[in-house]
DOKETI-867460 format. One record per residue (C-alpha): x, y, z; residue in three letters; chain. Coordinates in pm, whole numbers, plus 50000, padded with zeros to 5 digits. Example, Ala and Ser with C-alpha at 12.3 -4.5 7.8 and 13.67 -1.06 7.14 Angstrom:
BEGIN
51230	49550	50780	ala	A
51367	49894	50714	ser	A
REM end
This chain:
BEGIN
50000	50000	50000	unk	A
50082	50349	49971	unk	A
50256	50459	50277	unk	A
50107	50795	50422	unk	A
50396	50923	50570	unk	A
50495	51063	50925	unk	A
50221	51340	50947	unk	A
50002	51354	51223	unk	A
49670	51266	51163	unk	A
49499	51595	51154	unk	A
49791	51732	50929	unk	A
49715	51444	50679	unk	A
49320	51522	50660	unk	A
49440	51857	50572	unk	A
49619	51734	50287	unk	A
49366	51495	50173	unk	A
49100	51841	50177	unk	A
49300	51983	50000	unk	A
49296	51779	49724	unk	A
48932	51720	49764	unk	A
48889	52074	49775	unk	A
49097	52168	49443	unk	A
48840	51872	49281	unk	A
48536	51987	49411	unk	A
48640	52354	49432	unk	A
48686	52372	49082	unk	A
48326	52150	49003	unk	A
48149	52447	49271	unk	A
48318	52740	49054	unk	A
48207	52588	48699	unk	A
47907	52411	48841	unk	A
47741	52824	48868	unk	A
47835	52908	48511	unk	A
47671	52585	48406	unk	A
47392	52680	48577	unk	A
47337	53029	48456	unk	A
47358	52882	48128	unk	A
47077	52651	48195	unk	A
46825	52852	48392	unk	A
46906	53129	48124	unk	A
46807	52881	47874	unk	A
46497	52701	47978	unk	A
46332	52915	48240	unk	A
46141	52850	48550	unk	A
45930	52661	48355	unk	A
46156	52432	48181	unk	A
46438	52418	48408	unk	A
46175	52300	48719	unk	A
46102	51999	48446	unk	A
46516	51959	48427	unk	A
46515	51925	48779	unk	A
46217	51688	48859	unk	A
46384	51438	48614	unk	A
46723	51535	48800	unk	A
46552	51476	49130	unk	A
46354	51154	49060	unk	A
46643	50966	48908	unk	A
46915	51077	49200	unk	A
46637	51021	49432	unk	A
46592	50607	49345	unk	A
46998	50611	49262	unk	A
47024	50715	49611	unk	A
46759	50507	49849	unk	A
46812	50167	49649	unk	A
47235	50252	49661	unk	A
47504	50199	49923	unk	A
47790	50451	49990	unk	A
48035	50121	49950	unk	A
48332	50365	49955	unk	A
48275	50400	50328	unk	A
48245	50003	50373	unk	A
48609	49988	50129	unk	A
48800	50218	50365	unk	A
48654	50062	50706	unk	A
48751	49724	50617	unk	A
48987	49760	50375	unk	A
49226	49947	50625	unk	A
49209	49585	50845	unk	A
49260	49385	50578	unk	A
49588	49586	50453	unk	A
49655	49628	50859	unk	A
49657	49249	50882	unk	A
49845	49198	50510	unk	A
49527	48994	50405	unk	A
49537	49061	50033	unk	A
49289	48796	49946	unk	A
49036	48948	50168	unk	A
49094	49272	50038	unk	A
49023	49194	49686	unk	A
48754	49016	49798	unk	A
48547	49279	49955	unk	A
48634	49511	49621	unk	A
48506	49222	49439	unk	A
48147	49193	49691	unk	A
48117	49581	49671	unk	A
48161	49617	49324	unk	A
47861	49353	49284	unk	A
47640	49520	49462	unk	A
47705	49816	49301	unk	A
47590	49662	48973	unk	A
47324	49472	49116	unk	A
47146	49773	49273	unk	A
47227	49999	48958	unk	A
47007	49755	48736	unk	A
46688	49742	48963	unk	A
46696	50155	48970	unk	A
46687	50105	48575	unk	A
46428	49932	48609	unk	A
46221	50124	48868	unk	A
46292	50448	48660	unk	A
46163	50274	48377	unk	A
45837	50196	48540	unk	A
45828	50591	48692	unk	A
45865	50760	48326	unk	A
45603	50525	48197	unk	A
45342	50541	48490	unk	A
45419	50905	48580	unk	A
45567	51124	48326	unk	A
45301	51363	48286	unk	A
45296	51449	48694	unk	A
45706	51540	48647	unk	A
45595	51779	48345	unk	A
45801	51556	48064	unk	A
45674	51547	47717	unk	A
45583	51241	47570	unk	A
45875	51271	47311	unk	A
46117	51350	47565	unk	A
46024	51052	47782	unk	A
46307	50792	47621	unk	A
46546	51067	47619	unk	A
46512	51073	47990	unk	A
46502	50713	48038	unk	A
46863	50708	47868	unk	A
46971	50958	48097	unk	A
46815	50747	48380	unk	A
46982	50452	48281	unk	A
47364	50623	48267	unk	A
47329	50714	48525	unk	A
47304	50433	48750	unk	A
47528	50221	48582	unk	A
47796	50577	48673	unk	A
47890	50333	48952	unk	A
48235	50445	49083	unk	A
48157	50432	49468	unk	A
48390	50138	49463	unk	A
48697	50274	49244	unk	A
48662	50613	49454	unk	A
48692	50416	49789	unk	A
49029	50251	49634	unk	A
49170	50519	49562	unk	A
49074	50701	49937	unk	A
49223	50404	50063	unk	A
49512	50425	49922	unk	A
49527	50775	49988	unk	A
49532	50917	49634	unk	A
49339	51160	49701	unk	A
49526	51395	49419	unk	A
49379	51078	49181	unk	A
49055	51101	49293	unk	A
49007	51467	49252	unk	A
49128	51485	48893	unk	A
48826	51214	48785	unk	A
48586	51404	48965	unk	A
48694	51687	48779	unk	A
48549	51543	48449	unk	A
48181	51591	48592	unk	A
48173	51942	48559	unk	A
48439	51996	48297	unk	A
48178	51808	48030	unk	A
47875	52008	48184	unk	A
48028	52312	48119	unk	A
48142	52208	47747	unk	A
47834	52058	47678	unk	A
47638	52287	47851	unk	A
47823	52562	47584	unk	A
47801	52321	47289	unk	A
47426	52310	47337	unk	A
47371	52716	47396	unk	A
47536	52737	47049	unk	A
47334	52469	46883	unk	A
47014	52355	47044	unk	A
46945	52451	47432	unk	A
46655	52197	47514	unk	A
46579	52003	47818	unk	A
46685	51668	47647	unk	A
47045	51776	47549	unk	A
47100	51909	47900	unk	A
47007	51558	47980	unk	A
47276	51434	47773	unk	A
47508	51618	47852	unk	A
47487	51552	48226	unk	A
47488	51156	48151	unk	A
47783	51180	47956	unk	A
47965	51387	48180	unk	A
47870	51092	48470	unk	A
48011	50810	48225	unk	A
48351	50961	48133	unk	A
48403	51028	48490	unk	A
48322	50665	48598	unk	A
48555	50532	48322	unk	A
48825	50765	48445	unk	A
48775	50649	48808	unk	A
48813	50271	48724	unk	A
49111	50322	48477	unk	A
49281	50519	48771	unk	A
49174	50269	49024	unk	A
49302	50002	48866	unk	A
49599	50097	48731	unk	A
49701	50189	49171	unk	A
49622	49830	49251	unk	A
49838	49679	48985	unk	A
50106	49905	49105	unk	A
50024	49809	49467	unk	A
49931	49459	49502	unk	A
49990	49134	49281	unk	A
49705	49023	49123	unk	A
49559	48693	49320	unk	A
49306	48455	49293	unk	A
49023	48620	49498	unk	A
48813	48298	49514	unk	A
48458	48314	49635	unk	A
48383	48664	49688	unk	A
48062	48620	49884	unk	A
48262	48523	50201	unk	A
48319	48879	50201	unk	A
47974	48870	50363	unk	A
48138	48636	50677	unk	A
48512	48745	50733	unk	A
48415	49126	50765	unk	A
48276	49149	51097	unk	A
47985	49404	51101	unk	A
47974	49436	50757	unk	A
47592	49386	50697	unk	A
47499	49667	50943	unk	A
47779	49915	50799	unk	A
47608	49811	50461	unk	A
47267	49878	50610	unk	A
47368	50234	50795	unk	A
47551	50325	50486	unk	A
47219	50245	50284	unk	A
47001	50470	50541	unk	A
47269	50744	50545	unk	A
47189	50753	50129	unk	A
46833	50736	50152	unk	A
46808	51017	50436	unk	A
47015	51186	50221	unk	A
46785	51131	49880	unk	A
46485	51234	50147	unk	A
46649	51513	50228	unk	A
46780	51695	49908	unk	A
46577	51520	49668	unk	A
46216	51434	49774	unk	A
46144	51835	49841	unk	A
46207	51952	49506	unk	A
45980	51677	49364	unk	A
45701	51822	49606	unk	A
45714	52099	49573	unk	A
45658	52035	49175	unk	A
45334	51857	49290	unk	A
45205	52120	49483	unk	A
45298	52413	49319	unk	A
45433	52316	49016	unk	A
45740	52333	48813	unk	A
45800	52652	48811	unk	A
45843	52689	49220	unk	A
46016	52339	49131	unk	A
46271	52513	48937	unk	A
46327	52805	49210	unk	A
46343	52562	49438	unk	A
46638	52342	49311	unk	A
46845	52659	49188	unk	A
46847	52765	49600	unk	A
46929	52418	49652	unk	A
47187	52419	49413	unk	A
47327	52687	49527	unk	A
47371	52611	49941	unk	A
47439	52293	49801	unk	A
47788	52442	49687	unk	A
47835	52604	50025	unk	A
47712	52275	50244	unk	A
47986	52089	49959	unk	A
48265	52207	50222	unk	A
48085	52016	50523	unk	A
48101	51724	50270	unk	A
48460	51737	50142	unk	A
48549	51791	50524	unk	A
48364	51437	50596	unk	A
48538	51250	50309	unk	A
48875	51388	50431	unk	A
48836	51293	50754	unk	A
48636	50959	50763	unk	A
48966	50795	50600	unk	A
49200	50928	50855	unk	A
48961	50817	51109	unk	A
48923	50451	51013	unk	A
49318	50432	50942	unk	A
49328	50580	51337	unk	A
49114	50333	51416	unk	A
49195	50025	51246	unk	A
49582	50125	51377	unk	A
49547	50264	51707	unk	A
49239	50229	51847	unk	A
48975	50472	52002	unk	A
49154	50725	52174	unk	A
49321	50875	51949	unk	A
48971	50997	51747	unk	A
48877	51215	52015	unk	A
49153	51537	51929	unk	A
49024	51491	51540	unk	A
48681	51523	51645	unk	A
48739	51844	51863	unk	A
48978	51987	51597	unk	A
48728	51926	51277	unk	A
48412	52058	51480	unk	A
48604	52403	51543	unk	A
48693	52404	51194	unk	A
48287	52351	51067	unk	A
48246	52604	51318	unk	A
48462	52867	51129	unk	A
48335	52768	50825	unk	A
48007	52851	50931	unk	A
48074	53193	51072	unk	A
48219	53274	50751	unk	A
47971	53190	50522	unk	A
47621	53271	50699	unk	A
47681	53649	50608	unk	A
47736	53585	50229	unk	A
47469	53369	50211	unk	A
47239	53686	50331	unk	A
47403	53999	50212	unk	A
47488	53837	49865	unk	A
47243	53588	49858	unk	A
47035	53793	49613	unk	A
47286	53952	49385	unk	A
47432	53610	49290	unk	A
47089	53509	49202	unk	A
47005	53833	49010	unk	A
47373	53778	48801	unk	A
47348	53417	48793	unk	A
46984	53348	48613	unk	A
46787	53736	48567	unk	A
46511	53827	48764	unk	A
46320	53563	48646	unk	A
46464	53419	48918	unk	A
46430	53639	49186	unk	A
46215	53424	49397	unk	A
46476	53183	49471	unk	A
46592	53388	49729	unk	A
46338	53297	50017	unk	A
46432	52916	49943	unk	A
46771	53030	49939	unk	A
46779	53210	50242	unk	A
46628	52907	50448	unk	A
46827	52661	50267	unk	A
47161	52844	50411	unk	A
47042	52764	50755	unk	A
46980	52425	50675	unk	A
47352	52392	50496	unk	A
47507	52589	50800	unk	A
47323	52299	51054	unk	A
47498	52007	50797	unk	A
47862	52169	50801	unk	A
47835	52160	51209	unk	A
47773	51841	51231	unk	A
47991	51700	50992	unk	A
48265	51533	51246	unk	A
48007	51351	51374	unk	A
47934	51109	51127	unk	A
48301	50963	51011	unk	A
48337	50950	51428	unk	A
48056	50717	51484	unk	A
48150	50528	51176	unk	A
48517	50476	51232	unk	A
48467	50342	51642	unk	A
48176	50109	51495	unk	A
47806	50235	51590	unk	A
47656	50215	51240	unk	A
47347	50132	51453	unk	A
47348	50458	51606	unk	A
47349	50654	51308	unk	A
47110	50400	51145	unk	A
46876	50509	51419	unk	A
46960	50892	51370	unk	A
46880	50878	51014	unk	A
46581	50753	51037	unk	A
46464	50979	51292	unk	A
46559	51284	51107	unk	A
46390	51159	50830	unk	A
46110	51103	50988	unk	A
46075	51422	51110	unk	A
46134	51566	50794	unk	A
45874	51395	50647	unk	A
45599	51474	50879	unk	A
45709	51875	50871	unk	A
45679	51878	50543	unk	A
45320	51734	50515	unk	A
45269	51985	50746	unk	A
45430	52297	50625	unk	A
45342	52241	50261	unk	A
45012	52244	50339	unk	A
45007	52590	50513	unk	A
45330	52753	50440	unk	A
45305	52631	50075	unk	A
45669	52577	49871	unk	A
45913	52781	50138	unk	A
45727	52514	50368	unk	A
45945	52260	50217	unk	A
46231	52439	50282	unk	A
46180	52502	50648	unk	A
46069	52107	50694	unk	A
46478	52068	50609	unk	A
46548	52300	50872	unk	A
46385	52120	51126	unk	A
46516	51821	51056	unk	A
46865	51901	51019	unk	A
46816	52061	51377	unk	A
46767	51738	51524	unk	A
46953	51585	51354	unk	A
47237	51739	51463	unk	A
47114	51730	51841	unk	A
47143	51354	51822	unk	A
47422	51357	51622	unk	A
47622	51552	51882	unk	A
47477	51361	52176	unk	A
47582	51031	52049	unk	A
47908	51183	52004	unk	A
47944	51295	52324	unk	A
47834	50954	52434	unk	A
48099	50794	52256	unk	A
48383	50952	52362	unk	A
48297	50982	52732	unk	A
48294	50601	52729	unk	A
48637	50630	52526	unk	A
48788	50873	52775	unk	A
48700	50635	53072	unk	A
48951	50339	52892	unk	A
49223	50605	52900	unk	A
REM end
């Protein structure tokens, strides 16, 4: 493996961000001239169609997916730990199945939505294989699994330059089509392709580092990945809520507000969520960073070492927070004006709202790689599901008498206790970690 050097922990997650950051810094920057393009193009109208068919496919990608990276680097730092090659390729081998095998039944399930439901997204009968194509290259853009090789090998720098693609082909594209034919369904194609090139650079990178690292040996029967990892069906299980509370979360209101107020509010909508989306992208990159270094910790020197990371990345969300909630309210409405026209302009409610909901994710976002890495999937299983539980019930209730910002303020409230829980089983942890030393 790829030794990591003599840094300190902390000073290592710090390098790994930055390499995550230069990735997804440079996807945030082109990801809002992409997107001025687009909502300049199609309207409220027509971009609040773009984004139901956006939201309905990452919706089922997420709740029927796993975030396998996470399950790679946990075990995959034992198996190196231990010098178990066999095992290691193994559990690639079991992830990358279920990668494929979940990727075909959200075909399929896609499939069935565009047939049954087309009409209630707002997509044109002509328009409906178009977005079925989309659907379906997009769920086979598996690279969960070549991502988490690469993280655990600490090639971070790797991993960065194939997310890259992603928004390097929007943009193109996105230019390509203002010049010749700015519809809904070449947006669509654009973003698929974009997807596919990046999940053939992943793999090519990915596998190019294990031939460099590791012989190549005969893995055997892959499906005792299932019995020599030990917790491995409830990491699989929390990793699958942690997706599908995510989909709930960042998906599910943009498709209801659609249905009850239509696709324009759809549109303004998803452009504020778009939009914090880029700011809440640094509690994100912060979690990827750190979940690694965590697990290596971990899998290398137990549970007492997790406790000055945790302390140290919660001050830095902190700062990042106190940074960011004046921009998002002073310039909130100027970026929207310059970004997509007045036509816009009443994005800025959502957007406003949304910020405190992205502000409440970046807070929390030591807490999750900390409960993974000293093993209580269980714990943020239950979490999950009680934050999206709440969110579900505040937004049957808000939509109804709040109308579309009622959406937005249902996130609120459930990323408020979420992170109350989040932080208390934290807390929990590491005063039972402090009493061992």
């Amino acid at each position: 493996m790829t030794a990591v050097g003599d840094k300190k922990p902390f000073a290592r997650i710090l390098q790994h961000l930055g390499w995550i950051l230069s990735g997804k810094g440079y996807g945030a920057v082109l990801s809002l001239i992409y997107l001025s393009i687009i909502t300049h193009s199609l309207g409220p109208a027509g971009y609040g169609a773009f984004a139901l068919v956006l939201g309905t496919v990452a919706m089922l990608q997420l709740v029927l997916s796993f975030n396998i990276w996470q399950v790679l680097i946990k075990y995959g730092h034992e198996h190196i730990n231990a010098q178990n090659d066999l095992g290691l390729f193994r559990l690639i081998r079991f992830c990358t199945v279920i990668d494929i095998v979940t990727a075909a039944m959200g075909t399929v399930a896609v499939g069935l939505i565009l047939w049954l439901g087309r009409a209630r997204l707002g997509i044109a009968d002509e328009l409906a294989w178009i977005a079925f194509a989309y659907a379906a290259m997009m769920m086979f853009s598996v690279r969960n699994v070549p991502r988490g090789i690469l993280r655990l090998q600490h090639q971070f720098r790797l991993a960065a330059l194939a997310e890259a693609v992603v928004p390097t082909v929007k943009l193109t594209g996105s230019l390509l089509a203002l010049l010749v034919e700015p519809t809904l369904g070449m947006f669509l194609l654009v973003w698929s392709v974009g997807e596919l090139l990046s999940t053939v650079v992943f793999w090519g990178l990915a596998a190019r580092q294990l031939r460099r690292s590791y012989d190549a040996p005969v893995v055997g029967a892959w499906r005792r990945a299932w019995r020599e990892n030990e917790g491995l069906p409830a990491m699989l299980l929390a990793s699958n809520v942690g997706e599908s509370a995510y989909a709930v979360g960042h998906q599910l209101p943009t498709l209801l507000v659609g249905s009850f107020a239509g696709v324009a509010e759809a549109g303004l909508y998803r452009l504020a969520h778009q939009l914090t989306q880029t700011i809440s992208l640094l509690g994100g990159l912060i979690n990827l960073a750190s979940f690694t270094e965590m697990a290596h910790v971990f899998a290398k020197e137990g549970l007492g070492k997790t406790m000055s990371l945790f302390i140290k990345l919660t001050l830095v969300a902190l700062g990042i927070v106190a940074v960011i909630a004046p921009v998002i309210i002073f310039l909130g409405k100027p970026i929207l004006l310059l970004m997509s026209g007045p036509q816009f302009i009443g994005a800025y409610p959502f957007l406003l709202v949304l910020g405190l909901s992205a502000c409440l994710q970046i807070i929390s976002v030591s807490c999750e790689p900390l409960l993974l890495s000293v093993g209580r999937p269980r714990t943020l299983i239950t979490i999950r599901l009680i934050g999206t539980a709440v969110l579900l019930i505040a937004m049957y209730a808000m939509l109804e008498y709040m109308g579309a910002i009622g959406a937005a303020w249902a996130r609120v409230a459930a990323d408020i206790v979420t992170l109350c829980l989040m932080f208390g089983a934290s807390i929990y942890v590491l005063r039972k970690i402090r009493t061992k030393i």
